[in-house]
C-alpha positions in Angstrom: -3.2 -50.1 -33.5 -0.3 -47.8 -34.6 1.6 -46.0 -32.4 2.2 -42.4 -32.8 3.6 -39.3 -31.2 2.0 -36.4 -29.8 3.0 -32.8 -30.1 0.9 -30.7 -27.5 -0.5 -27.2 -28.2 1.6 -25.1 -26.7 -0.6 -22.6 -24.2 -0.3 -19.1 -24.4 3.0 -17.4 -24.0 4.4 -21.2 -23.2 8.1 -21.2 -23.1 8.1 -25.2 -24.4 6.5 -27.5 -26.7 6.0 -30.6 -24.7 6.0 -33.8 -26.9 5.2 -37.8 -26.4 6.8 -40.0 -28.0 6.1 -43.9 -26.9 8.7 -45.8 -25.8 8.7 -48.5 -29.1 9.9 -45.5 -30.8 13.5 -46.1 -29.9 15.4 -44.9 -33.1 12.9 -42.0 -33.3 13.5 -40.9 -29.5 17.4 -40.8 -30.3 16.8 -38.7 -33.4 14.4 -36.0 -31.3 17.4 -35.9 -28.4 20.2 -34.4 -30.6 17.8 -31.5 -31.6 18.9 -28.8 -29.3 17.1 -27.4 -26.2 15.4 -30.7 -25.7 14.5 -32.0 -22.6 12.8 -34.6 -20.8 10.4 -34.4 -17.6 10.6 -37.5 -15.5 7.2 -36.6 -14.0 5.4 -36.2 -16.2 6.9 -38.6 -18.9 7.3 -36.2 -21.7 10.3 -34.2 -23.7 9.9 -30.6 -24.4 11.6 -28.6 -26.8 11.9 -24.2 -26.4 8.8 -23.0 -28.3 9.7 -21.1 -31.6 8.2 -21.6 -35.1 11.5 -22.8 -36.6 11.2 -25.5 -33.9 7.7 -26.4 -34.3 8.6 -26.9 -38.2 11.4 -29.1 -37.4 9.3 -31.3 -35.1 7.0 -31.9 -38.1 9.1 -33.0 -39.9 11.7 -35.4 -37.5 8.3 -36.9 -35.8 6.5 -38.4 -38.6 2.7 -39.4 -37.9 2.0 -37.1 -35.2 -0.9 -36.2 -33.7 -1.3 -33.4 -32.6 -3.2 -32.7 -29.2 -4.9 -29.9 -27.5 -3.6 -29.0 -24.0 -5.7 -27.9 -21.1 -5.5 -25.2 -19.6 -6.5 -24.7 -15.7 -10.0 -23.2 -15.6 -9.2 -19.4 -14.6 -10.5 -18.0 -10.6 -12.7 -15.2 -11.7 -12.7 -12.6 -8.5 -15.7 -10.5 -9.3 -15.7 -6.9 -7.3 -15.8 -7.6 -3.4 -19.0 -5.8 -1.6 -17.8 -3.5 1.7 -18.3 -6.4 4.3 -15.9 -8.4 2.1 -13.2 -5.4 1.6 -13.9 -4.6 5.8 -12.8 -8.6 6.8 -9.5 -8.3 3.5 -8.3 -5.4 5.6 -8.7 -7.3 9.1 -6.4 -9.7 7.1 -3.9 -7.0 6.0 -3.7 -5.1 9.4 -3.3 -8.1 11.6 0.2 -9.3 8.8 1.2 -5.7 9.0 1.5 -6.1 12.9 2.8 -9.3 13.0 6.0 -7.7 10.6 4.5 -10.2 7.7 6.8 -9.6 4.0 5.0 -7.3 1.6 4.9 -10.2 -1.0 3.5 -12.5 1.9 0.8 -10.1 2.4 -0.2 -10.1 -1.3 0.0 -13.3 -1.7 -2.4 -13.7 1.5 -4.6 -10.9 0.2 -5.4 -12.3 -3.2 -5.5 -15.8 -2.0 -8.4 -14.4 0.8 -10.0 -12.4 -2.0 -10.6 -16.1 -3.7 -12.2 -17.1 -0.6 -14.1 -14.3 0.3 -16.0 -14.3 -3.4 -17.7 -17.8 -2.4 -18.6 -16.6 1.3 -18.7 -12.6 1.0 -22.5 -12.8 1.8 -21.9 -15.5 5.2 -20.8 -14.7 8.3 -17.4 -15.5 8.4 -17.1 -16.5 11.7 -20.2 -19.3 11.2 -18.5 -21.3 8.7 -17.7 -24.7 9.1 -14.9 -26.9 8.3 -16.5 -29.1 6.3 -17.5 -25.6 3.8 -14.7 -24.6 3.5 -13.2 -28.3 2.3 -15.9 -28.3 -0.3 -15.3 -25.0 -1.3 -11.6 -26.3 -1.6 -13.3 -29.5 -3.4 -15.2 -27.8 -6.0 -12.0 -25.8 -6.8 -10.2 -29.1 -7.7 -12.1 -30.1 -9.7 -13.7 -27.1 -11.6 -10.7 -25.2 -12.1 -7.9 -28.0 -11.6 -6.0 -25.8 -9.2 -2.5 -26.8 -8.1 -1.3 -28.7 -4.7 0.8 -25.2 -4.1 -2.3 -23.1 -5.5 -4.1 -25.0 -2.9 -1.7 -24.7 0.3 -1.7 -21.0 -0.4 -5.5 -21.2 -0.3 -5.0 -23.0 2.7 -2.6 -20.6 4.7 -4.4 -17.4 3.7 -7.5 -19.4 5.8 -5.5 -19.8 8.4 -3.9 -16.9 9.0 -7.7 -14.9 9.0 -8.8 -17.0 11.4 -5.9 -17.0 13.4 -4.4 -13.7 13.4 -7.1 -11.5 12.4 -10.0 -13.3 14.4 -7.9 -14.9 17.1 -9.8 -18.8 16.2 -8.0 -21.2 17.7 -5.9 -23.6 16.3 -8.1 -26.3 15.9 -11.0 -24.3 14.2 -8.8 -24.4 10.8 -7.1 -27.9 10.5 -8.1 -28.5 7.2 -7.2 -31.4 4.9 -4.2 -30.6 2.8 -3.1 -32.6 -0.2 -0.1 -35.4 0.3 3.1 -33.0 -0.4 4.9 -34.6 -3.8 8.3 -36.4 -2.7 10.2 -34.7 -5.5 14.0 -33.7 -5.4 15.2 -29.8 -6.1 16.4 -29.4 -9.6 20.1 -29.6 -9.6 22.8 -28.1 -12.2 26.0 -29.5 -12.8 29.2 -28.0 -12.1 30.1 -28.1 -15.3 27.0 -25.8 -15.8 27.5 -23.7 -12.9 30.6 -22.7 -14.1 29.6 -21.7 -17.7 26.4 -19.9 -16.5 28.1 -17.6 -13.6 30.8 -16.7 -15.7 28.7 -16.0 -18.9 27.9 -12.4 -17.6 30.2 -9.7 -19.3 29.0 -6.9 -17.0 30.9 -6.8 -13.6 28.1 -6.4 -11.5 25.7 -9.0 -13.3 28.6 -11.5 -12.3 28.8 -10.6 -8.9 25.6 -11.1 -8.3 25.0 -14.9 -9.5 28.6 -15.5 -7.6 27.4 -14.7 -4.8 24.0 -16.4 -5.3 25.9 -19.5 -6.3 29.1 -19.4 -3.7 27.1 -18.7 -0.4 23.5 -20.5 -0.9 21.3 -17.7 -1.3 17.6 -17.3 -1.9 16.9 -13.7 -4.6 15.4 -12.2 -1.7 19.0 -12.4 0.2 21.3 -11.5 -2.0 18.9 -8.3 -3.0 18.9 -7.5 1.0 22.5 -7.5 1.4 24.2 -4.5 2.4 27.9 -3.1 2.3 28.2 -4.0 6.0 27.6 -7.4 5.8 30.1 -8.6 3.8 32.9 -9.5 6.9 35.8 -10.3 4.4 38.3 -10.9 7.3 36.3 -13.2 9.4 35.1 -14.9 6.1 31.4 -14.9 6.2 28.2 -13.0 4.6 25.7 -11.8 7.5 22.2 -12.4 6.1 19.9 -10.2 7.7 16.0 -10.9 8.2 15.9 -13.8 5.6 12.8 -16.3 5.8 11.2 -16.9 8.8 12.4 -13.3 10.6 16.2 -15.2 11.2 19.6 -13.5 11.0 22.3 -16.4 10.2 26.1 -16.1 8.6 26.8 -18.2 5.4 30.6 -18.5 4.1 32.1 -16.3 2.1 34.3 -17.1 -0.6 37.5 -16.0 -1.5 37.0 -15.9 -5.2 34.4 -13.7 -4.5 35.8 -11.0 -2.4 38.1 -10.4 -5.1 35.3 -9.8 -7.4 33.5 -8.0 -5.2 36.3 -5.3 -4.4 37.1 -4.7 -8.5 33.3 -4.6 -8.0 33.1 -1.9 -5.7 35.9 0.1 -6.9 34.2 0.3 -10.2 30.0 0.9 -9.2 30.7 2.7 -5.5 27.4 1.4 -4.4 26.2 3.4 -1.2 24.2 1.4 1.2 23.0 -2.1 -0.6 25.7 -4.2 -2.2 23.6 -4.4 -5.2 22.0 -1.3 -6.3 19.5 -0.2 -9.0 21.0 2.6 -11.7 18.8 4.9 -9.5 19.7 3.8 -6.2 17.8 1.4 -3.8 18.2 -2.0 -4.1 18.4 -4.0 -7.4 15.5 -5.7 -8.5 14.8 -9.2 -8.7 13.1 -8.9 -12.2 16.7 -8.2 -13.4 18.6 -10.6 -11.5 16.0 -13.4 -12.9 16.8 -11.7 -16.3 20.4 -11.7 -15.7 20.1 -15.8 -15.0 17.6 -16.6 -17.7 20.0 -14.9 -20.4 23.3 -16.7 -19.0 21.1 -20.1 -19.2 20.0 -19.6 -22.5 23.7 -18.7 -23.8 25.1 -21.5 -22.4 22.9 -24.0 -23.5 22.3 -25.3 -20.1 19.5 -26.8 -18.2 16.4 -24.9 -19.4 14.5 -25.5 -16.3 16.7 -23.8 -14.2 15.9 -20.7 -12.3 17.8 -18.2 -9.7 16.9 -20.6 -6.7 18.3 -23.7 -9.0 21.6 -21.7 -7.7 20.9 -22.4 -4.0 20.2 -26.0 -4.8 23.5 -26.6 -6.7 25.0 -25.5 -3.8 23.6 -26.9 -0.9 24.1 -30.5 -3.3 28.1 -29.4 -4.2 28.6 -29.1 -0.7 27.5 -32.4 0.0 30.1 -33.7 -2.5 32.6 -31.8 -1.0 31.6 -33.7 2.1 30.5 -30.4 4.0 29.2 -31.3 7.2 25.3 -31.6 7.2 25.0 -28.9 10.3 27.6 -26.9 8.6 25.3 -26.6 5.5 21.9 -26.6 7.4 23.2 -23.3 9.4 24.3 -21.8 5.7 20.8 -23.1 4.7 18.9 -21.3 7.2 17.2 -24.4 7.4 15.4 -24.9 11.2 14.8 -28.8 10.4 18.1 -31.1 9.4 15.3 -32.9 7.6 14.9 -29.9 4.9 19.2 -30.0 4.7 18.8 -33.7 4.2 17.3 -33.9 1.1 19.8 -32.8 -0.8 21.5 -36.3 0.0 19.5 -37.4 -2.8 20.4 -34.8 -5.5 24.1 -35.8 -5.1 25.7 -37.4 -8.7 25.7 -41.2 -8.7 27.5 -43.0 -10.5 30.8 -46.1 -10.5 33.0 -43.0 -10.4 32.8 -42.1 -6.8 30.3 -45.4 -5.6 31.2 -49.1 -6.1 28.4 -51.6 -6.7 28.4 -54.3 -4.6 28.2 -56.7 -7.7 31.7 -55.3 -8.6 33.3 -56.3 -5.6 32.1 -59.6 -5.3 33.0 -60.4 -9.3 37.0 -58.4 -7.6 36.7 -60.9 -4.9 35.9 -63.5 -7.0 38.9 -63.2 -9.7 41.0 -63.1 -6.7 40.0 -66.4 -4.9 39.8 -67.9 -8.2 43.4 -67.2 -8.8 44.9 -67.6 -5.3 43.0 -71.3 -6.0 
């Protein structure tokens, strides 16, 4: 039976062409890897290549004997108009968030993740269902519409927080079974990349911003939330104000970057937040991701990255630089070591910086052998 490759369909708006190509294909697997923007996903054992016609045209031609495959897409959630019970228990939700100081995009999130759940049981009492419904309604989701372990935990959390917070259930009335969490590892740049992507931007204040990303460990949320005031250049740390999880923590600040940020200030005069829109109020994090994706893509670097790839780079360069784990997980504004901890395993390998046992016994070897 001949063995071909497969170029997937691209979905809608798709930023990638994902393609197979079995593993007998050795010759043809070094040919696809010098086209640019390929790249290849461990998980899913496939390359992918940026989707543009001029790409798909040269994939044609360098894959010979392709087929071509259809890809499928999840099933979409249709959320049909809610009756006035329904909207009565999504604004129980909302007003119990509100008073427990919940983000906005939390609430959202929780609102249209309810709305989901309230479109199978909008004509039960709420309070009467059981466990076991609302696993299969959980179930049916799976498999009908092929939702996602996240899509799912979200699910998961908007239940618990109405039944918790807005109804007052106890704990126990909501333990339901969540899907076995993925042990993957954060996607990591290299240095090398770091570098080319955070000095790529020309304008002053684009360039401040993924510094200071990068150089204290910041989620987009933080660095969009930081305000004149909290830069403490002569003590040498950032405060980060209400970050995730309500908590106020200090991260360091570098010395690269207080330089930038004074020619910074001296040239924009923001008034209140470090970063400000060209109307005042904070910048938003539409541009900043825009700002990122455009340095990535002009640098030729990782294509998977995002703004939050910067945060892992960090936390993983510290590492290197043999930071202290408690140092880092109190930059982190991690409240486990075990979240800190797994960026132990995104740190670069290799018989630079670790010896192989095997080449220390062959060293030992050679030098019995000659002392003999």
């Amino acid at each position: 039976m001949p063995i071909n490759p497969i170029i997937y369909q691209p979905l809608k708006n798709a930023s990638r062409i994902k393609v197979f190509i079995p593993y007998e294909l050795k010759e043809l697997r070094a040919v696809f890897k010098k086209i640019d923007t390929t790249f290849w996903h461990p998980r899913q054992k496939l390359w992918s290549i940026v989707n543009t016609e001029e790409n798909f045209l040269i994939l044609k031609k360098v894959l010979p004997n392709y087929r071509f495959v259809k890809s499928l897409a999840p099933k979409p959630i249709l959320i049909p108009p809610l009756n006035n019970a329904a909207i009565n228990q999504l604004f129980l939700l909302e007003k119990a968030l509100v008073l427990k100081q919940y983000s906005a995009s939390t609430i959202k999130s929780y609102k249209n993740m309810f709305s989901v759940f309230l479109t199978k049981f909008s004509n039960k009492e709420l309070t009467a269902i059981t466990k076991e419904e609302i696993e299969g309604f959980l179930y049916e989701l799976i498999k009908k519409n092929k939702i996602s372990v996240s899509y799912q935990n979200q699910l998961i959390n908007a239940i618990k927080a109405y039944y918790e917070h807005a109804l007052g259930k106890p704990r126990e009335y909501y333990e339901i079974m969540r899907p076995k969490k993925a042990l993957t590892i954060p996607n990591v740049l290299s240095k090398g990349e770091i570098l080319k992507i955070i000095q790529y931007p020309v304008h002053l204040k684009h360039k401040a911003i993924l510094w200071t990303v990068y150089s204290a460990g910041l989620r987009i949320s933080e660095v969009l939330n930081l305000r004149i005031v909290d830069v403490h250049s002569k003590e040498g740390y950032l405060f980060i104000k209400d970050s995730k999880g309500k908590k106020d923590r200090k991260t360091i600040l570098s010395e690269h970057l207080v330089t930038l940020l004074r020619e910074y200030y001296k040239a924009e005069k923001p008034s209140y937040w470090l970063f400000e829109g060209q109307t005042g109020g904070k910048y938003s994090t539409s541009s900043v991701r825009a700002i990122f994706r455009k340095a990535v893509k002009e640098t030729n670097s990782n294509p998977w990255a995002t703004v939050h790839t910067l945060r892992h780079s960090f936390a993983t360069h510290c590492i290197e630089d043999n930071i202290n784990l408690r140092y880092l997980q109190n930059m982190l504004g991690h409240n486990s070591p075990k979240t800190t901890e797994i960026y132990t395993k995104t740190i670069h390998i290799n018989n630079k910086n670790i010896k192989s046992p095997l080449d220390n016994l062959l060293k030992n070897n050679k030098l019995q052998t000659k002392q003999t």
